[in-house]
N, C-alpha and C positions, 0 to 999 in steps of 0.2 A: 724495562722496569715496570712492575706491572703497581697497582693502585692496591696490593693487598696488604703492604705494610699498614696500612691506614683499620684495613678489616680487623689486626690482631687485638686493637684497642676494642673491639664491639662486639665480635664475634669467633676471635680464633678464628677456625676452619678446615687447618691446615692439618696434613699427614701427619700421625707421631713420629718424634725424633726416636731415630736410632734401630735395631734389628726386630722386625715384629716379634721374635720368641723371646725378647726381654721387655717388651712394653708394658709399662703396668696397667694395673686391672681398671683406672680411671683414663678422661680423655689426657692425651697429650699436644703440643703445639710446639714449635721454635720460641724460644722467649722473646720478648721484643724489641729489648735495648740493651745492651751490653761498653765497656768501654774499655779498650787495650791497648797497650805501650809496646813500640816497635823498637827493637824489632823483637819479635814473638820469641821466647827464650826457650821454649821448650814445648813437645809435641802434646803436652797435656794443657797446655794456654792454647795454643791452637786449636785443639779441640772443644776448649770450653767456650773459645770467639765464636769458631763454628754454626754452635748451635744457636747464636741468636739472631734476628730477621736485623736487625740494625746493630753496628759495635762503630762507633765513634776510635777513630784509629788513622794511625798516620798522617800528614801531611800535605794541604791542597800542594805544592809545588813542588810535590816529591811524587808522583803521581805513579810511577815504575816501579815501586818497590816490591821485591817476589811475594814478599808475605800476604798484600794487598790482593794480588793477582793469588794466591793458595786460599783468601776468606773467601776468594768472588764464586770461585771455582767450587767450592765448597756450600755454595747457597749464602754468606751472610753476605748483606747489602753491607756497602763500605762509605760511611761519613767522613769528607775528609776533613781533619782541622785546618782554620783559618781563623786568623788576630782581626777581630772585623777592625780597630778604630784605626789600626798604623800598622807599619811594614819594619822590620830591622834591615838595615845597610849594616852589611859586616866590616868591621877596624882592621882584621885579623887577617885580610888579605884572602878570605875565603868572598867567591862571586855573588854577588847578588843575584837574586833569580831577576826574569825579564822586566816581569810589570816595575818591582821596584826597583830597575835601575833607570827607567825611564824617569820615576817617580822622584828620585837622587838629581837626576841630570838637572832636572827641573821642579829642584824642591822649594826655590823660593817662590816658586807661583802657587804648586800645587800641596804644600806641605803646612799645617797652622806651626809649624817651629819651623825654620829653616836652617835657624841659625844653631837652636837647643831652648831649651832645658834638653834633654833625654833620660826623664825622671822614671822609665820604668828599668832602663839600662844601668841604670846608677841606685837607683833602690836595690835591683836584684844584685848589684855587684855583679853583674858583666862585664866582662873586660873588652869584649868581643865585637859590640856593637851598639849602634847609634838607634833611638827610636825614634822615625818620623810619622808625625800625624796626619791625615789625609784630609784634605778640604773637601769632604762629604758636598759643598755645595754645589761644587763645580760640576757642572755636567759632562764636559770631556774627564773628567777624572772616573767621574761614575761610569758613564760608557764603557769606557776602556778597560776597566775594574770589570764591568760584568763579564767581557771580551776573554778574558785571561783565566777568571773561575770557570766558565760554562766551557773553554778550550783545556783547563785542565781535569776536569769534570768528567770531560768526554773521554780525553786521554786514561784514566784510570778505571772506568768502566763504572764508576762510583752511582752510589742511591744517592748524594748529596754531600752537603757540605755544614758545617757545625763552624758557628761561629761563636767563640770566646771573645767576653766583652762585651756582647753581644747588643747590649742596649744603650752605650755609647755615653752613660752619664758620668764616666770619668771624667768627663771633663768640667763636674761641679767642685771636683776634689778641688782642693787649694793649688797643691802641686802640679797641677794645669792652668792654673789662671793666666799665664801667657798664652795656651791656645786657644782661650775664651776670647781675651784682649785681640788677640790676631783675626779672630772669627769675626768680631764682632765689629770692629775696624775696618774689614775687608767687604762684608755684609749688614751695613747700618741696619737694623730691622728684621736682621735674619733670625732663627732659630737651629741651632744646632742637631738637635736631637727633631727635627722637624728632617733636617737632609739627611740625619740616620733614616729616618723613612721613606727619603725619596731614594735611597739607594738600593734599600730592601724590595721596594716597587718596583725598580727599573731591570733588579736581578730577577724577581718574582716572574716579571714578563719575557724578559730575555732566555730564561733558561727552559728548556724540554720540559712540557706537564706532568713528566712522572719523577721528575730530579725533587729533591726535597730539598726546605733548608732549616736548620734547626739551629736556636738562637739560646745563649746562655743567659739565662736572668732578664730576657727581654719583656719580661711582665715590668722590672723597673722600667722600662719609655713603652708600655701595653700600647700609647694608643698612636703609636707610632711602630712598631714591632709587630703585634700580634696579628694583624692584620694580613701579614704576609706570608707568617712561616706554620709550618708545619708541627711541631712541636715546640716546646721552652724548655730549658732545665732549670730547676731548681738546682741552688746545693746547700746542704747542710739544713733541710728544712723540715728533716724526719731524725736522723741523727748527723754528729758531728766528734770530729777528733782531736785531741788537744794534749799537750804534752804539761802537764801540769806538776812537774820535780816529782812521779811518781818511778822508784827504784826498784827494781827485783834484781833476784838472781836465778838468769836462765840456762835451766841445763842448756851443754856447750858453749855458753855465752858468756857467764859471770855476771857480776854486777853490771843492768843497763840503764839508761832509762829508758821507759817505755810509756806510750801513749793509754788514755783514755776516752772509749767511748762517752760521746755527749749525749743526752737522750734527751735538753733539753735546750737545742740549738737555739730557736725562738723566742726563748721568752728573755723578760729584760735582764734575767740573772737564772744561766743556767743553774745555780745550785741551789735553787729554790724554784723551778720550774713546775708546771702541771701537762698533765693531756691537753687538758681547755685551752691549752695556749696554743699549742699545736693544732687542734681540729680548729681554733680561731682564724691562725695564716693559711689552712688549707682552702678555709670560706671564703676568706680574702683573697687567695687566687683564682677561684670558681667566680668570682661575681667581677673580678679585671676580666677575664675569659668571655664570659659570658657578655661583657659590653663592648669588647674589643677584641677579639680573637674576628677572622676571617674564615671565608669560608673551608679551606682546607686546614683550621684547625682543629688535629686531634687531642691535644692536651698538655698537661706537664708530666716531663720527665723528673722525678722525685731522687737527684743524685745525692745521693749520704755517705757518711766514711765514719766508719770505726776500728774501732780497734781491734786486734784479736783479743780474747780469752785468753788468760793467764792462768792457766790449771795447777795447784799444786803437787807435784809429782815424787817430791822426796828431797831429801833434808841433809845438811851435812853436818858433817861429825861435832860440831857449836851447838849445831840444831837452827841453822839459817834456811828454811823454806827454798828450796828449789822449785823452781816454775816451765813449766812447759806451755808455747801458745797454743792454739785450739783455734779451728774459726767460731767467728762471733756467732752463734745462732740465736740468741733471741734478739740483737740488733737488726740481722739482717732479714728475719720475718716481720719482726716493727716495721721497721724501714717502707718492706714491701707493700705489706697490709695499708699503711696508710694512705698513699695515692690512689689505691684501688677503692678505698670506701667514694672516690669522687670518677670513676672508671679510667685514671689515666696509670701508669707506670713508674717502676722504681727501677733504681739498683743498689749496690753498697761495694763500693770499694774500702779494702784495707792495706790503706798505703805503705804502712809499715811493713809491709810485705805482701802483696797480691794472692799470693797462691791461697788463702786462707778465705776471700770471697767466692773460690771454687765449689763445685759439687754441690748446689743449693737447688734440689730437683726442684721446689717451689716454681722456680721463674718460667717453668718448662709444660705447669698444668693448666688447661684448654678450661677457663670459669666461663665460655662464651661471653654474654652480652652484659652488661649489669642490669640488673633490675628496680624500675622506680626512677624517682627524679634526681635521688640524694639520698646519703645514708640515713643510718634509723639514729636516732642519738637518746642513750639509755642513760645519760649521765654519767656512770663509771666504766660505760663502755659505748664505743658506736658499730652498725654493722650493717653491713650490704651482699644484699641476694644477688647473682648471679642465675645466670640459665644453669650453669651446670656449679652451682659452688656456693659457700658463703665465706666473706672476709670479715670478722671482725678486731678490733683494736681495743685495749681496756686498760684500765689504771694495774699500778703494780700492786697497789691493795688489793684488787680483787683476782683474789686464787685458790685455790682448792678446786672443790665441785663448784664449776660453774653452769647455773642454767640462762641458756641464750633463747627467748624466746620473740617471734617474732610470723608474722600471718607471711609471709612469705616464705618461712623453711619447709620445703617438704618431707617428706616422708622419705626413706631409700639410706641405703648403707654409703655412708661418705666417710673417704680419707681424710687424717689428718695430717697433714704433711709436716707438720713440727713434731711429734710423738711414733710417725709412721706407724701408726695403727689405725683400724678400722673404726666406726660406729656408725650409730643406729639412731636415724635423725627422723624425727617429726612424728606427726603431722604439729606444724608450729613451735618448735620446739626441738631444742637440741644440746645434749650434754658435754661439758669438755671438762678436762683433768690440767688445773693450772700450775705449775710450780713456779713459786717466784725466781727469779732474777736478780740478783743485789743489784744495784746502782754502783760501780766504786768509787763514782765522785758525789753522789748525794748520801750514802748510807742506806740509800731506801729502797724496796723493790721495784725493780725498772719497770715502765710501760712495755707491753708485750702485745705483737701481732699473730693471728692465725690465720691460714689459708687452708680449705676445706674442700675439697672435692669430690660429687658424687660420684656412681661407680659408672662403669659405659651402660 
């Protein structure tokens, strides 16, 4: 595994994807993060995992599975998931993998519940299984822990491993307070989210220099996380999904309910939300980063979820609006746009049904390096030069003729990758054609991202 997953955040580099007699006329690269649910349901998911340098996918202790072994083969590096704080013992009579049976065997030593609660198994209503929490302090636990990732690691041929949970501060929740009380009983003086760190250190060391690890939300315990891993995700920090009694009826479907794009996950009441709230938590993970990130940190992953589009497509004989979904595109260039003004990465999944965060050449254009320290911030919009590109992000007021002006745009014909059309940019200066966006949970025109690329 070579160190170039690292280069796609700073400088691209890499060959265009796909046949050179259909490359477009701008640079291209593999995108750089991607996230996929096994098993791959069909050859057109396969092909979309494919193409990116990282897709968070399958299983640490599933390590064999063909589709894993069809990404590697195929060039994408494979993250494999893993529950950093606890392990499931299954009820159901299905085996435990090895680490947690040993962990079972000897769970009154090594486990902060031994006895229960088992509050994530009984919130989610599984019937299936017990959830035990790891005594992060214990050094044989941690050891053996590393022992088992770095040998399943190897087994799967994987870039790394992604851990959900990541930052360990569940355990301030209420519905852990027995494994606080067990913790802290056990280690008068101890700090829990302190041996979340000494774990991340002991894996950090333990494991081959080109193995990654990528931490969910580990900016919650930064100065204990960041230190270690290689990237963080964020979720829901650009947009977010929420099922809020919104009803249509969709051709083939009938009456459903169906989800809504959030556009303003962050602020303390998304229905009254701004930009400024968002470019606010963006600053706020640049300056945890920047006090506490390690040396092999490349940045955050900006994971979002929306909804699809609900297009109306035609009408029945009452005259009740018939709806068709669409994927999201002005979510999912938001989305993108926004981690980029700080040079890190996005994605956007639509859970309501995936196939619909497909086909988004965006993720796919080579902006090389970013330019400057930090974005440019215009007020109703912010924006960041690139070697070969510009990103900017702007209020849902401001639409129509927009002029972007800024001493770093050059001169040179640049794609627009949201209009796929051409223009004619600079010197200093650059014109863009906005159409708003309704918002369907604010009424207002949504915040909308672009990504722009000059030509080869």
């Amino acid at each position: 595994m070579k160190r170039w997953f690292f280069a796609l955040f700073l400088a691209g580099g890499l060959a265009a994807c796909g046949p050179a007699d259909t490359a477009p006329a701008y640079p291209t690269r593999p995108g750089v993060f991607a996230t996929a649910v096994l098993p791959l349901e069909d050859a057109v998911q396969l092909e979309w995992a494919a193409r990116f340098a990282l897709v968070e996918v399958g299983d640490l202790h599933e390590p064999h599975d063909p589709d894993l072994a069809e990404l590697r083969r195929r060039g994408a590096g494979v993250l494999l998931y893993e529950w950093m704080p606890a392990g499931y013992h299954y009820t159901d009579g299905s085996p435990d993998f090895d680490f947690m049976r040993w962990v079972y065997a000897d769970r009154e030593r090594l486990t902060l519940n031994p006895s229960g609660p088992f509050p994530h198994c009984t919130r989610a209503g599984y019937n299936w299984c017990e959830d035990y929490y790891y005594d992060l302090a214990l050094a044989e636990l941690r050891a053996r822990r590393v022992r088992d990732i770095t040998a399943n690691l190897e087994a799967a041929g994987a870039a790394g491993v992604f851990f959900d949970w990541g930052p360990g501060v569940f355990i301030e929740e209420g519905a852990y307070a027995p494994m606080r009380e067990t913790f802290a009983r056990r280690h008068p003086g101890g700090d829990y989210l302190a041996a979340v760190g000494d774990f991340y250190a002991e894996l950090r060391t333990g494991l081959p220099e080109a193995r990654l690890i990528v931490s969910n939300q580990g900016f919650r315990n930064a100065k204990h996380v960041l230190p270690y891993v290689d990237l963080d995700m964020t979720e829901s920090y650009g947009t977010g999904e929420e099922y809020l009694g919104r009803r249509l009826y969709l051709e083939g479907r009938g009456w459903t309910e169906v989800p809504s794009t959030i556009y303003y996950p962050v602020s303390e009441d998304f229905h009254n939300g701004t930009l400024r709230d968002t470019l606010f938590w963006l600053d706020e993970l640049g300056e945890l980063a920047a006090r506490w990130a390690g040396p092999r940190f490349r940045g955050f992953v900006y994971m979002n979820y929306a909804a699809p589009d609900f297009e109306r497509v035609d009408a029945l004989a009452d005259g009740t609006p018939v709806y068709a979904p669409r994927p999201p595109r002005n979510a999912v260039f938001y989305g993108y746009a926004l981690p980029l003004l700080k040079g890190w990465t996005g994605y956007t999944e639509t859970p309501w049904d995936h196939a619909y965060e497909r086909g988004f050449e965006l993720y796919f254009a080579d902006l090389g390096a970013p330019l400057g320290d930090n974005y440019e911030d215009y007020g109703d919009h912010a924006l960041r030069c690139y070697e070969n590109g510009v990103v900017v992000v702007g209020e849902g007021t401001l639409a129509g003729t927009v002029m972007l002006t800024s001493p770093c745009i050059r001169a040179g014909r640049v794609y627009d990758l949201y209009t796929e059309t051409w223009r004619a940019a600079g010197p200093g200066q650059l014109e863009l054609e906005i159409a708003p966006t309704i918002d369907e949970v604010t009424g207002r025109p949504a915040p909308w991202g672009r990504v722009l690329v000059y030509a080869r």
